[in-house]
C-alpha positions in Angstrom: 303.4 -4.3 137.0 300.2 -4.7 138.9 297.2 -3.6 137.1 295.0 -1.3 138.6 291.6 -2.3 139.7 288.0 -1.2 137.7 286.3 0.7 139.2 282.6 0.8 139.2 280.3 3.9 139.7 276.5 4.2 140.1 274.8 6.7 138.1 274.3 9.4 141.4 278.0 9.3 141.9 278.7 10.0 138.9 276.5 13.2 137.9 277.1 14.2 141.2 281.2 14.2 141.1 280.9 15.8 137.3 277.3 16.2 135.7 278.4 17.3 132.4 281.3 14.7 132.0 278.5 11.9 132.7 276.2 13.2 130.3 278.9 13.0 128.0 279.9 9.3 129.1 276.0 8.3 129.1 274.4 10.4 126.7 277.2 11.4 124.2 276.3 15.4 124.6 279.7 16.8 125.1 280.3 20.6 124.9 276.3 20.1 123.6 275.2 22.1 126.7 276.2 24.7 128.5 276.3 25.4 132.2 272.6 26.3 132.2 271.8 23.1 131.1 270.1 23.0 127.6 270.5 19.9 125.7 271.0 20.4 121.9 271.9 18.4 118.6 273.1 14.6 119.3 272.9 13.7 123.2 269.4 15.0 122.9 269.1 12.5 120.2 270.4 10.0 122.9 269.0 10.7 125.4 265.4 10.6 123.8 266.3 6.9 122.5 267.5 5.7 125.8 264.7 6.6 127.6 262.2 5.6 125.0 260.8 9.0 122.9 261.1 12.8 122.3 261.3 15.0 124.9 259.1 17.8 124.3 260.5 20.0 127.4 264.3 19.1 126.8 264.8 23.4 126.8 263.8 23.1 130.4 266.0 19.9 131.5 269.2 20.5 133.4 272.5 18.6 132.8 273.6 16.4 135.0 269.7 15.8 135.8 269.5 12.1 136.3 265.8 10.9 134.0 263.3 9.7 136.6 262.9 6.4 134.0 266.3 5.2 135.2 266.1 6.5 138.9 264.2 3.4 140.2 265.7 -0.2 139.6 264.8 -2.1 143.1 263.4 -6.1 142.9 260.9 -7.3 145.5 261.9 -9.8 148.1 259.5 -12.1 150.0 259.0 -11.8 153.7 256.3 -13.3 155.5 253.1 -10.9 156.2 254.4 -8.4 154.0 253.5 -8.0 150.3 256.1 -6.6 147.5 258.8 -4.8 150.0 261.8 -4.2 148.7 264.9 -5.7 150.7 267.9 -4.0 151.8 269.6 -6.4 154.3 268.9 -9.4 156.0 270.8 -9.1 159.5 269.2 -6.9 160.7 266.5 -7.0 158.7 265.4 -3.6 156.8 263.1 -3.3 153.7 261.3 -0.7 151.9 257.6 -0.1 149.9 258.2 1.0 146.3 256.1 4.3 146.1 253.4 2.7 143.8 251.9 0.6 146.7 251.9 3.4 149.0 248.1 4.1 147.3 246.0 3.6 150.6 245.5 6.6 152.7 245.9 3.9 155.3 248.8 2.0 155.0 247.8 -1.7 155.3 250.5 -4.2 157.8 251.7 -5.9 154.9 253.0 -2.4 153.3 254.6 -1.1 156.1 258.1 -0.6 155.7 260.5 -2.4 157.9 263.9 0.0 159.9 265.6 -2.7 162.6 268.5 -2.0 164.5 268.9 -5.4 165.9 267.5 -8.8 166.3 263.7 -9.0 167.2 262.8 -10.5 170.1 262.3 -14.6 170.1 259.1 -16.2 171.9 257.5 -13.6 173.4 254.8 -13.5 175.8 251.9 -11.0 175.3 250.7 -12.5 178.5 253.0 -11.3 180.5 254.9 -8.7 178.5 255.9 -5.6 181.2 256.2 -2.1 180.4 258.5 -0.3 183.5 258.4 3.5 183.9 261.3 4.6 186.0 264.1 7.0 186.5 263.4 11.2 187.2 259.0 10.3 188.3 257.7 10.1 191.8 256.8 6.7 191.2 258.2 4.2 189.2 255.3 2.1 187.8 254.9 -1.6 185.5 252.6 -2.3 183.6 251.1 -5.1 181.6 249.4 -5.0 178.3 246.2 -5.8 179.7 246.8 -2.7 182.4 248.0 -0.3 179.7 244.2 -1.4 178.3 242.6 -1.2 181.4 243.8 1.7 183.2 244.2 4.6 180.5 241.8 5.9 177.5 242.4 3.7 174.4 243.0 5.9 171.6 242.7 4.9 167.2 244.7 7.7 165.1 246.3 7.2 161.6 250.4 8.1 162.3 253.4 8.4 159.9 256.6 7.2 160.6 259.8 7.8 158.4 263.2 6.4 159.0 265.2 9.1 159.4 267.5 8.1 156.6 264.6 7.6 153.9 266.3 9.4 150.7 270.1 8.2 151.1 270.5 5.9 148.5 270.5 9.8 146.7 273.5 11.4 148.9 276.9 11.6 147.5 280.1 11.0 148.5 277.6 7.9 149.5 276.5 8.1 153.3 277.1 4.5 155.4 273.8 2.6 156.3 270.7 1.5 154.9 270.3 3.0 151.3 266.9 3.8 151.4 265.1 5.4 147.9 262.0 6.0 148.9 260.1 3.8 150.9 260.9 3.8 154.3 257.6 6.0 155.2 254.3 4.2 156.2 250.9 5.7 158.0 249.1 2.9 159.4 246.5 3.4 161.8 248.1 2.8 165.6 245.6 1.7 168.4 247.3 2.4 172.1 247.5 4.7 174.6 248.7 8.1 175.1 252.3 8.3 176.6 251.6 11.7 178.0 249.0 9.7 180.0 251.2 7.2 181.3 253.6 9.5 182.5 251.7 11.9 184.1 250.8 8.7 185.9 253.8 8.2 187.0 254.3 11.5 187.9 257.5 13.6 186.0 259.5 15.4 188.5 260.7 19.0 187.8 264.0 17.9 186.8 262.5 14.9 184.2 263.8 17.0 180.7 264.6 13.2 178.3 262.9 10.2 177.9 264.7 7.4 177.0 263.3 4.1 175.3 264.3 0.8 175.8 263.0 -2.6 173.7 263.4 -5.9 173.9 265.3 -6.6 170.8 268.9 -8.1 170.6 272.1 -6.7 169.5 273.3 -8.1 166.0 276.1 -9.6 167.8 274.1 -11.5 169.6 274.9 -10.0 173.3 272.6 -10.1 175.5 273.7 -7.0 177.3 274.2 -4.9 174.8 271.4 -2.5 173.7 271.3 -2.0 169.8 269.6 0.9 170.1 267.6 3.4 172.9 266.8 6.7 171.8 264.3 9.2 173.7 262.6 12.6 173.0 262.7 15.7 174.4 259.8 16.1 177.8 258.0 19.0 175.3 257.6 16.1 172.4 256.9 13.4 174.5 253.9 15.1 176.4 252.4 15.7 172.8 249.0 13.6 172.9 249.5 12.2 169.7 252.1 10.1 170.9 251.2 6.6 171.6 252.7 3.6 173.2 250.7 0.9 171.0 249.8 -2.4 170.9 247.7 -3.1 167.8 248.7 -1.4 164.0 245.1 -1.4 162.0 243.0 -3.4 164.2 245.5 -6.2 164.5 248.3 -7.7 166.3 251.3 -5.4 165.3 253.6 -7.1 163.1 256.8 -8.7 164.4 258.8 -7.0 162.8 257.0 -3.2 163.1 257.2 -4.1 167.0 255.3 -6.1 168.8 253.6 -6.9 170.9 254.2 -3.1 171.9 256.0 -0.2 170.9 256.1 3.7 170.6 254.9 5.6 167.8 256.1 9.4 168.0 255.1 10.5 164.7 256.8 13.9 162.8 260.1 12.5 164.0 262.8 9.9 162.7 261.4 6.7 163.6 264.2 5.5 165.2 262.5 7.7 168.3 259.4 4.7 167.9 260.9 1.9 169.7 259.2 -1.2 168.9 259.2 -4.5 171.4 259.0 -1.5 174.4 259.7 -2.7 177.6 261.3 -0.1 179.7 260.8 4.3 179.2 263.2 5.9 181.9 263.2 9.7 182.3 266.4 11.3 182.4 267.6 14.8 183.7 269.9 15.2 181.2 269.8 14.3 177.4 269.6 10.6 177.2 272.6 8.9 176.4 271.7 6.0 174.8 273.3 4.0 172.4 272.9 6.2 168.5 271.3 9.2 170.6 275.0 10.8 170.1 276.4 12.4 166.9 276.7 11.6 164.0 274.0 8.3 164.6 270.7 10.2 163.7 272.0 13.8 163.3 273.4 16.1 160.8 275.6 19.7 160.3 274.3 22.5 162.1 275.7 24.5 159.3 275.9 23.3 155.6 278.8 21.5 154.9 281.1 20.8 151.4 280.1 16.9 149.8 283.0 14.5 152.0 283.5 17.0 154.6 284.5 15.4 158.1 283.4 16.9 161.0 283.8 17.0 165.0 280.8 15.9 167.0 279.9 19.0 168.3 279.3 20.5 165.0 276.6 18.4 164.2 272.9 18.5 165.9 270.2 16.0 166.9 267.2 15.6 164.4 264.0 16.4 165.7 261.6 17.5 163.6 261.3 16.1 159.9 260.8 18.1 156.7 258.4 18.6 154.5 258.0 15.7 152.1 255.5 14.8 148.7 255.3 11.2 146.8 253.4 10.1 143.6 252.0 6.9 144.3 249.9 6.5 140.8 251.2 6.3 138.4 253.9 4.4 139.1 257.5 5.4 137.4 257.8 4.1 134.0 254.4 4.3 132.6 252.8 4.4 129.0 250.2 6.7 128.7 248.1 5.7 125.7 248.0 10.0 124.1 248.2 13.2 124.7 244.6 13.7 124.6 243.7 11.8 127.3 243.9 13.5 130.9 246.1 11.2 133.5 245.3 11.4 137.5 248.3 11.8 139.4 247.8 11.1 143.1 250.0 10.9 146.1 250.6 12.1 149.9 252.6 14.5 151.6 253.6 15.3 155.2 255.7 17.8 156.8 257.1 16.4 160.8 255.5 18.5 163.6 253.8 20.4 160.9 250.9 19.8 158.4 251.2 20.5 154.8 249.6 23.5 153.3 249.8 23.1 149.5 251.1 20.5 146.9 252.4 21.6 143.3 253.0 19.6 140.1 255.6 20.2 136.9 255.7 18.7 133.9 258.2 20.7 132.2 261.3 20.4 135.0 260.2 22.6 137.1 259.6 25.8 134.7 256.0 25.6 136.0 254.0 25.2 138.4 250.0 23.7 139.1 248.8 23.6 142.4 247.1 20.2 143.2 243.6 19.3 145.1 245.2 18.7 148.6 243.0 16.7 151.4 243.5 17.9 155.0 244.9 15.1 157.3 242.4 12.7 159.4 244.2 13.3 162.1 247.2 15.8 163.3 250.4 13.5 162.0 248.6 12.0 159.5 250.2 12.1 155.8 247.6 13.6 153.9 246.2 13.0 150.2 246.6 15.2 147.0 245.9 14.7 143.7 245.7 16.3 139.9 244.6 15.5 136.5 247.4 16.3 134.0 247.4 16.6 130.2 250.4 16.6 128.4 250.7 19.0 125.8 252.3 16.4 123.1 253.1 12.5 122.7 257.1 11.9 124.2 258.9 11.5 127.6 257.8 13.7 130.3 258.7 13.4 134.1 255.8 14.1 136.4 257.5 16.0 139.3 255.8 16.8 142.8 257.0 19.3 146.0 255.1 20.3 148.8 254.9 23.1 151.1 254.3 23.6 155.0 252.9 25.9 157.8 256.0 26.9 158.5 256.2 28.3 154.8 259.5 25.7 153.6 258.9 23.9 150.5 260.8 20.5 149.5 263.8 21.6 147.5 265.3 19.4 144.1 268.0 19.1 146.0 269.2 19.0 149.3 272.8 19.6 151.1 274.8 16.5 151.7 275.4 15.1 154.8 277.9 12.4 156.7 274.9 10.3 157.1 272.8 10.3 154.4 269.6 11.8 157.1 266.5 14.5 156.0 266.6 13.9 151.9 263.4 15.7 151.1 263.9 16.4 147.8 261.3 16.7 145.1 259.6 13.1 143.8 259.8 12.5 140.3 258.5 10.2 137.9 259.0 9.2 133.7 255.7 9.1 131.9 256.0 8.1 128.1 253.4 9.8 126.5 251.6 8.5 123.1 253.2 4.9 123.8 251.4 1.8 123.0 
């Protein structure tokens, strides 16, 4: 008789497929909580041993609630100009910045994360790199580097961008493709110029509505011909004049691998919109159709949709604009904070897509209340901006730190969000374990 095969979970599949059954298997607190989520007796016990001392707020803590001081378990992995990212995969190459080296208001080069499709160009020329503007204009225009310098105002402005799939390492069923935690967001400070300006040079006709971008990268498979990806925006986003087509990220040569010698940044949407080694922008009169602009590549339900479901493409809808969003920086999860005494300064940034961010709130005691944090308004328009707060705890023991933000649209990061297909838009409240009274 063949014997069946073990099967392994990960701690988010399993509280998400039965949260009480896992805090049985992990914690030993069976039929020691009820639906409402109040751990009692033993698995409180256990729980406060496994994650290293009493937990004065354990009235407040839901079952099935993962603890922040097991939610974080990624390694650093060398790659060259970049200091302490976290790798995902090597072909194509994607990594991520833990959260506690997103400090800087600025993100420094070496911090940025890194979201390729394909293979980055080999060799290239800054010399005589060309940018082409064609399709739906009056004229079609190239342009070198030099040109792009020469001929339009040069413009310095501090710009998130956030792969659309930052979060997905948190969906389940578990969504295909990178599985980002947290750190696929970065706001370095873009030098370029305005793509609205090139454009209008070129001259849009009446029936331009798309843009669609075009790099110089290579597909994985090595085919020449075959783009790995070219998505485009909407005419409305693309004339925004915070939308740059850039050739230096803070002062410097871009990296290779964040795009250059020249690339897009379109901030406040999935950066997959930001095409990096740019050599071609063609305006379309209809939706551009290029390769992951269709559904389900960079999209999601238009309706909310059952954990699994599988859907037709036309229920789904293109990502645009993306949601409000905190992270703690400092502390960093896990730490030991000598007493209960002594105040701690939490710190961190926010953003919220097209819009700005309006207010920033912390929770000590799982979300049973609220403090509203000191909140810095951005340097520029798509700029993540700062917050911070100085916390006491009311007792020595484990505590999670939790942050959500609000924006001027009035929506506020959830603690959870709805599942979807591919793992896109999870906004959901940052937390982080602080052991309180530890030595």
């Amino acid at each position: 008789m063949r014997r069946k095969q073990k099967q392994e979970r990960g701690l988010f599949e399993m509280y998400a497929n039965d949260p009480e059954a896992a805090d049985a298997q992990v914690f030993g607190r069976k039929s020691l909580v009820s639906r409402r989520g109040f751990l009692r007796d033993a698995g409180l016990a256990t729980m406060a041993a496994a994650v290293g001392g009493w937990i004065p707020f354990h009235r407040y803590m839901p079952a099935g609630l993962i603890p922040a001081a097991f939610a974080e378990t990624t390694k650093p992995f060398e790659i060259v100009g970049k200091d302490g990212l976290v790798l995902l995969n090597d072909k194509p190459l994607n990594a991520e910045t833990p959260p506690h080296l997103l400090t800087d208001l600025v993100t420094p080069t070496t911090r940025h994360f890194i979201r390729n499709n394909g293979l980055p160009p080999k060799d290239v020329d800054v010399a005589n790199w060309a940018l082409s503007i064609k399709g739906a204009v009056e004229r079609e225009l190239t342009f070198s580097i030099d040109d792009l310098k020469r001929e339009f105002e040069v413009v310095d402005l501090a710009l998130q961008i956030e792969c659309g799939g930052n979060g997905r390492a948190s969906f389940n069923p578990p969504a295909s493709g990178n599985q980002w935690t947290l750190g696929a967001i970065g706001n370095s400070r873009w030098t370029g110029v305005r793509l609205a300006d090139v454009l209008k040079r070129a001259g849009l006709r009446p029936d331009a509505v798309y843009t669609g971008h075009i790099g110089a990268d290579c597909h994985v498979s090595g085919m020449i011909d075959k783009l790995p990806l070219s998505r485009g925006v909407p005419i409305e986003k693309a004339l925004d004049p915070h939308n740059l087509i850039a050739f230096e990220q803070n002062g410097e040569a871009i990296h290779p691998h964040n795009g250059a010698p020249l690339r897009l940044v379109v901030p406040g949407w999935p950066g997959s919109c930001s095409h990096k080694w740019l050599t071609e922008i063609r305006l379309s009169t209809e939706k551009w159709a290029g390769p992951k602009m269709a559904a389900p590549s960079y999209s999601v339900p238009k309706s909310p949709v059952m954990p699994g479901t599988k859907l037709s493409k036309d229920q789904f809808r293109t990502i645009e604009s993306m949601p409000v969003k905190s992270m703690i920086t400092t502390p960093g999860n896990g730490l030991k904070h000598a007493s209960a005494g002594s105040p701690l300064t939490v710190a961190g940034h926010a953003w919220a897509g097209d819009a700005s961010v309006t207010m920033v709130e912390t929770s000590i005691d799982f979300g049973a209340s609220w403090q509203v944090a000191a909140l810095d308004k951005p340097v520029n328009a798509f700029s993540w901006q700062a917050w911070r707060q100085r916390i006491r705890f009311p007792s020595s023991g484990y505590f999670e730190v939790w942050s959500r933000a609000t924006d001027s649209n009035g929506a506020r990061q959830p603690m959870a969000v709805a599942w979807n297909p591919k793992g896109y838009l999870n906004n959901a409240m940052h937390r982080i374990a602080v052991m309180v009274g530890a030595a």
